[in-house]
ZAMARGU-4260 file (C-alpha; in steps of 0.2 Angstrom, whole numbers, plus 5000, padded with zeros to 4 digits):
<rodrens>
0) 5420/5674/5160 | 5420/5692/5165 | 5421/5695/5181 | 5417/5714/5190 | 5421/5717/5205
5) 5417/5730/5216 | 5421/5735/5234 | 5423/5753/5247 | 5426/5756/5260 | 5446/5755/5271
10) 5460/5744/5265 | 5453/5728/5275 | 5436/5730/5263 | 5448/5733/5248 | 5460/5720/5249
15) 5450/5702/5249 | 5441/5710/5233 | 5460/5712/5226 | 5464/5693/5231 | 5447/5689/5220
20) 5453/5697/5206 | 5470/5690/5207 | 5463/5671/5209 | 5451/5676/5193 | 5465/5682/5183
25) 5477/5666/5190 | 5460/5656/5183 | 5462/5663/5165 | 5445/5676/5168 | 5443/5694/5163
30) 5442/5705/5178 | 5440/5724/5182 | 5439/5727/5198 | 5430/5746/5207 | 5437/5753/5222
35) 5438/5768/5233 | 5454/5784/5233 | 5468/5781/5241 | 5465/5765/5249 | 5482/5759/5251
40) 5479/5742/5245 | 5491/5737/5232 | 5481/5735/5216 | 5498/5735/5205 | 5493/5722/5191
45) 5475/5722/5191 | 5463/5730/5179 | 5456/5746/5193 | 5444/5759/5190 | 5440/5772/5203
50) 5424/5774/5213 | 5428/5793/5215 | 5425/5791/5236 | 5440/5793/5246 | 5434/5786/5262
55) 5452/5789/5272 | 5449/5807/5268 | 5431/5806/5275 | 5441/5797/5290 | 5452/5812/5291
60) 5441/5825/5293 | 5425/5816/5303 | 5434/5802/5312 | 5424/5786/5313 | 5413/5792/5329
65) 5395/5788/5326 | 5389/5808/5331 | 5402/5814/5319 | 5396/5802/5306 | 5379/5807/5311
70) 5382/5829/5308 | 5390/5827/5292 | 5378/5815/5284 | 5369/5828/5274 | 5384/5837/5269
75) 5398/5824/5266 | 5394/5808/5268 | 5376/5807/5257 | 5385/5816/5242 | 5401/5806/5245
80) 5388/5790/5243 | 5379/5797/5228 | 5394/5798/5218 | 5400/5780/5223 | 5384/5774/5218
85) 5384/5782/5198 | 5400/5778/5196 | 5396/5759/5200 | 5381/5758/5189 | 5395/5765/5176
90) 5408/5755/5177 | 5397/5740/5176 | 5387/5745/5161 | 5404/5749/5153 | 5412/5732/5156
95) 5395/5723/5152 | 5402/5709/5165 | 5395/5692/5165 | 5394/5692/5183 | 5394/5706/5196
100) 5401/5704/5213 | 5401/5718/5226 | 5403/5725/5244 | 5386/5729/5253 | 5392/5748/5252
105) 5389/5748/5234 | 5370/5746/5235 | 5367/5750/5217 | 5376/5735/5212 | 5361/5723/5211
110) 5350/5732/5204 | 5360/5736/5190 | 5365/5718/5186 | 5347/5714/5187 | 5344/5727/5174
115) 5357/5720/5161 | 5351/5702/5163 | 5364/5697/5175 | 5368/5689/5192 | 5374/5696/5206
120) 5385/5691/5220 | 5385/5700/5238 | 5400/5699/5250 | 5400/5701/5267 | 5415/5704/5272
125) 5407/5705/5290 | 5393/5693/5291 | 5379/5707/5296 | 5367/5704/5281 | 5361/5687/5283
130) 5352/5681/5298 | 5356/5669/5310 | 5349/5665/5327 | 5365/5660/5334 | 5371/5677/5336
135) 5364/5696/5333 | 5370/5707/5320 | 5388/5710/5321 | 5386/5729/5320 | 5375/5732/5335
140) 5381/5722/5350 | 5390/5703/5355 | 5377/5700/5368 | 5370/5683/5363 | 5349/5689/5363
145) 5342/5673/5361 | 5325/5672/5349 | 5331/5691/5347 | 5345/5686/5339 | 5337/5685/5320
150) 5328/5703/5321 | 5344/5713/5322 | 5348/5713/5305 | 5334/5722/5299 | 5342/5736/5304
155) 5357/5732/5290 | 5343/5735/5277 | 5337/5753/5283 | 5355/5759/5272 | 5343/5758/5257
160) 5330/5768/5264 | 5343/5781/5269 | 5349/5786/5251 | 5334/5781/5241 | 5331/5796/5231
165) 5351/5795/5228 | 5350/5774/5223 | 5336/5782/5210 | 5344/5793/5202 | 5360/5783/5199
170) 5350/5771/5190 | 5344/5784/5177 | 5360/5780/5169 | 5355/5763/5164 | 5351/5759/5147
175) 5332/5755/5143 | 5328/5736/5147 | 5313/5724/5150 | 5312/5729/5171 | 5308/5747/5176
180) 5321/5753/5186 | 5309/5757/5202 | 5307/5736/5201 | 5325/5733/5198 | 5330/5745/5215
185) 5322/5732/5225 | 5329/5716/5217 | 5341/5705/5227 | 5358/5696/5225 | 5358/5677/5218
190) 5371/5671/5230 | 5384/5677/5246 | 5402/5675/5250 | 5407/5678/5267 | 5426/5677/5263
195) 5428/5671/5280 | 5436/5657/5291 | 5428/5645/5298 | 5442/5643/5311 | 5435/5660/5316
200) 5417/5659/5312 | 5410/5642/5311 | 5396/5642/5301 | 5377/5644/5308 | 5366/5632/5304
205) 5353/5642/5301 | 5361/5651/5285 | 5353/5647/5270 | 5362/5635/5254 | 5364/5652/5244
210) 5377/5659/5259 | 5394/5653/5256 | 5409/5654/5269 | 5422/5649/5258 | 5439/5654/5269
215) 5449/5670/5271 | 5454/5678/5255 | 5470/5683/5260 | 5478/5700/5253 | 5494/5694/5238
220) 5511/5696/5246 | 5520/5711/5238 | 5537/5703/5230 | 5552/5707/5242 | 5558/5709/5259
225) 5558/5721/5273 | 5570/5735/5273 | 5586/5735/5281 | 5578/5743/5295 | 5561/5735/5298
230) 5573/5719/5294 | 5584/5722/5311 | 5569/5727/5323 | 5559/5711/5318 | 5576/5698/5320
235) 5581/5708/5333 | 5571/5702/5349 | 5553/5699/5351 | 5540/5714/5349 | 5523/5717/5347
240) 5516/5725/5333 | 5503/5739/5335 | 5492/5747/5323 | 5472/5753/5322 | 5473/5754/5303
245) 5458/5766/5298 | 5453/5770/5315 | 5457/5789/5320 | 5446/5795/5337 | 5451/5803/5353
250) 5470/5804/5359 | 5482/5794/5348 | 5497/5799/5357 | 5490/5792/5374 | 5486/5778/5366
255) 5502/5775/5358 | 5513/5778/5375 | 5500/5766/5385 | 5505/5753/5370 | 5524/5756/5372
260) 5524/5755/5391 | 5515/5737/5392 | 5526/5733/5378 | 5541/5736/5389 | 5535/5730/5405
265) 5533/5715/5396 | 5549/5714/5390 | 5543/5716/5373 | 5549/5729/5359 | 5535/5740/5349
270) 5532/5741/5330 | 5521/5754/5329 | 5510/5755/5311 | 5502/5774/5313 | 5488/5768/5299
275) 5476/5783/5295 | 5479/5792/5312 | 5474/5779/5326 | 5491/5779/5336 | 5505/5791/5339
280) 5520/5790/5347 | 5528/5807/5359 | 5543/5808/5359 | 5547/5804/5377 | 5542/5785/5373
285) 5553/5782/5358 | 5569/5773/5359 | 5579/5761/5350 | 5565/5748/5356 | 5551/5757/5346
290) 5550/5759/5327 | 5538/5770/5320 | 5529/5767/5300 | 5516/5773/5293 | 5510/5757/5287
295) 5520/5739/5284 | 5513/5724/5275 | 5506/5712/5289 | 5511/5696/5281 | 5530/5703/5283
300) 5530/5707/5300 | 5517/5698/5309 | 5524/5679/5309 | 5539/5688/5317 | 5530/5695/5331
305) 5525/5690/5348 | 5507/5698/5347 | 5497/5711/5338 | 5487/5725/5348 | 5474/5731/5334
310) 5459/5738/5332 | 5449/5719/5325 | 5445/5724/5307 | 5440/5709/5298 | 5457/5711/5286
315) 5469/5712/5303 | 5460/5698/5313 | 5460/5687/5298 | 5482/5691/5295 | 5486/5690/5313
320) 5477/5673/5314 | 5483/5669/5300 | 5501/5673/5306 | 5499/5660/5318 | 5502/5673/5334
325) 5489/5678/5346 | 5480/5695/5347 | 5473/5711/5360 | 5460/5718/5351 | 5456/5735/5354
330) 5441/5739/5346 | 5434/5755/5341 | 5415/5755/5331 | 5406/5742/5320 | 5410/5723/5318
335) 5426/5727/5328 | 5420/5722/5344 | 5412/5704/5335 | 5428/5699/5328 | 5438/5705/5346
340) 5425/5691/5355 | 5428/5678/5341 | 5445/5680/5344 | 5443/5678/5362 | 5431/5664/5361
345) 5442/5654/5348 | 5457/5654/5363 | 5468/5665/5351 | 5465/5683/5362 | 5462/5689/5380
350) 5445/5699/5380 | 5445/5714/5373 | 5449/5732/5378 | 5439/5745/5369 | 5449/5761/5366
355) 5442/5771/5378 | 5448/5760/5390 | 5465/5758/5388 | 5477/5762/5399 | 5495/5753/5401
360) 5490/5743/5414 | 5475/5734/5404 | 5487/5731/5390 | 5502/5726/5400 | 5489/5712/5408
365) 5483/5710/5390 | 5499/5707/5384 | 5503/5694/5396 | 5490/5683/5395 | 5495/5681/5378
370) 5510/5670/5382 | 5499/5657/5386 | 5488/5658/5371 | 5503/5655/5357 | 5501/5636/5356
375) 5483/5638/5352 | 5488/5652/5339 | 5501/5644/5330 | 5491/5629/5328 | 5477/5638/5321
380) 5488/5649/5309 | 5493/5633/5301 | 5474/5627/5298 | 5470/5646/5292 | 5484/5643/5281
385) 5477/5628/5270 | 5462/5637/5265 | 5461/5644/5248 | 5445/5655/5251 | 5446/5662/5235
390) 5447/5644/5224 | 5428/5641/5233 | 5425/5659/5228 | 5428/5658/5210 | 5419/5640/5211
395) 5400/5648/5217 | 5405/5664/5202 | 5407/5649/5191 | 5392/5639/5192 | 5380/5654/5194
400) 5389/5663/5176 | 5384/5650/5167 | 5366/5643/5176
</rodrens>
């Protein structure tokens, strides 16, 4: 079977796709697999074409504020998305795949796999497309609104709306076929893989047969061990590891020496992961109890650590968990705050503390309330740990390839 895969957006949209890939290959299928610039996934194996949209550079110069995404919407972020979509429609006439399966970013996904005759498969790496009325979109809020609940996620579908006349013109590109392209804009996926765990997100049961939580799709280990250095911090005491991955708004550097002094009133030492721009550290808070990366791989460092203060990305919730170690979520925009209260209601993180709140003291009473949840963490690590999300994956592309 050939498989195309296609995904934008950070790392933590990036890296489940790779896991897909992986798993496909493992299974003996054909794979290529679209993704954004500069990600900082580890693609190294895998058959990767570019989407030629760098989203940590957008990050860099707009930040991930919603009035800053609101300004340059006409000038960066629209012709940013045009190009994404051509080059999807592209690669997948290119690779005439048997199967397309894509990140709701890449809305001309579906519509181009109708066109060729095939299916497609959405996943929701957050589950914010599909109704439920067991809790309201994960983009707009975690308040529980009742019979509300369902109509929240039309707002998820007015992204079509917004780039039409640019979803138009990328489907120029397609070859003649039996459905006019203005029908094939508005055709829908066949199936969708929230690559989720149930652990975490217990499934509504008000989603219908065609959605499929199938587990986490946890990123491939890279071959090897820490360095030296990274090797020592991490054996060398307990610490807490920090990190806001693609996030980048307001003051790093008082975030970052908020995070170090509740470390150290907690007796804890700091890993510091500056991601794309989210945390810095001054130099009056280093010391031989803080070590400062730009980035480390979380399946390295994280079983080694007492707790993990990030920012609730889908990717980093599902890897702390995973770790078996309990989190403080500090979320910023988006699904961030869902995934900070699942945490919270699953009994594996205190409640969360957005960024604009954060202050030593909240941590340092984050942090300590975290002692009392490892038990419950450690015990759901090793449940995470016996899912194989991606074998159930591959199990739905399987039956729908060849129905």
């Amino acid at each position: 079977m050939k498989i195309m895969l296609l995904t934008a957006g950070s790392r933590g949209d990036v890296e489940p796709f790779l896991a897909l890939a992986r798993a496909a290959c493992l299974a003996g299928h054909q794979v290529r697999t679209a993704v954004p610039d500069n990600s900082g996934a580890d693609g190294a194996g895998l058959d990767i074409v570019s989407l030629h949209i760098d989203f940590a550079q957008l990050v860099s110069e707009q930040g991930v504020s919603p009035r800053a995404a609101a300004s340059a919407f006409r000038s960066v972020i629209r012709p940013a998305m045009a190009t994404l979509f051509s080059a999807a429609v592209e690669h997948i006439t290119a690779f005439a795949p048997d199967i397309v399966v894509y990140h709701p970013k890449v809305l001309t996904a579906p519509a181009a796999a109708y066109s060729l005759g095939i299916p497609s498969v959405l996943v929701e790496t957050v589950p914010s497309l599909t109704p439920t009325r067991e809790f309201p979109a994960p983009f707009l809020t975690t308040r529980n609104l009742g019979p509300f609940n369902r109509s929240t996620y039309r707002a998820a579908h007015l992204a079509a709306l917004m780039f039409r006349r640019e979803l138009a013109r990328a489907l120029q590109a397609l070859p003649p076929g039996p459905v006019p392209k203005a029908a094939a804009l508005k055709m829908r996926h066949q199936a969708t893989l929230i690559p989720a765990s149930p652990r975490l997100l217990p499934r509504p049961a008000d989603w219908p047969s065609s959605v499929h939580l199938t587990g986490h799709w946890p990123a491939t280990p890279i071959a090897g061990q820490p360095d030296a250095e990274l090797e020592d911090f991490t054996r060398g005491g307990d610490f807490v590891y920090a990190g806001f991955g693609s996030m980048k708004a307001g003051d790093a550097a008082s975030r970052g020496e908020a995070i170090i002094t509740a470390a150290r009133r907690n007796g804890l030492k700091t890993l510091v992961s500056e991601g794309w721009g989210g945390i810095s550290v001054p130099p009056a808070s280093r010391g031989a109890d803080v070590l400062v990366r730009r980035s480390v791989e979380h399946h390295l460092v994280m079983p080694r650590a007492a707790a993990a203060i990030h920012h609730g990305g889908a990717g980093t919730v599902h890897a702390a968990a995973r770790a078996g170690i309990p989190s403080v979520v500090v979320p910023f925009i988006a699904d961030q705050p869902f995934w900070g209260h699942l945490l919270n209601r699953a009994g594996l993180a205190p409640e969360p503390v957005p960024y604009r709140k954060i202050t030593a003291d909240r941590l340092s009473h984050a942090i300590a309330q975290t002692q009392e949840l490892r038990g419950r963490a450690a015990e759901t690590g090793a449940q995470i740990r016996q899912e194989d999300g991606t074998a159930a994956a591959l199990g739905v592309l399987e039956t729908l390839a060849v129905s």
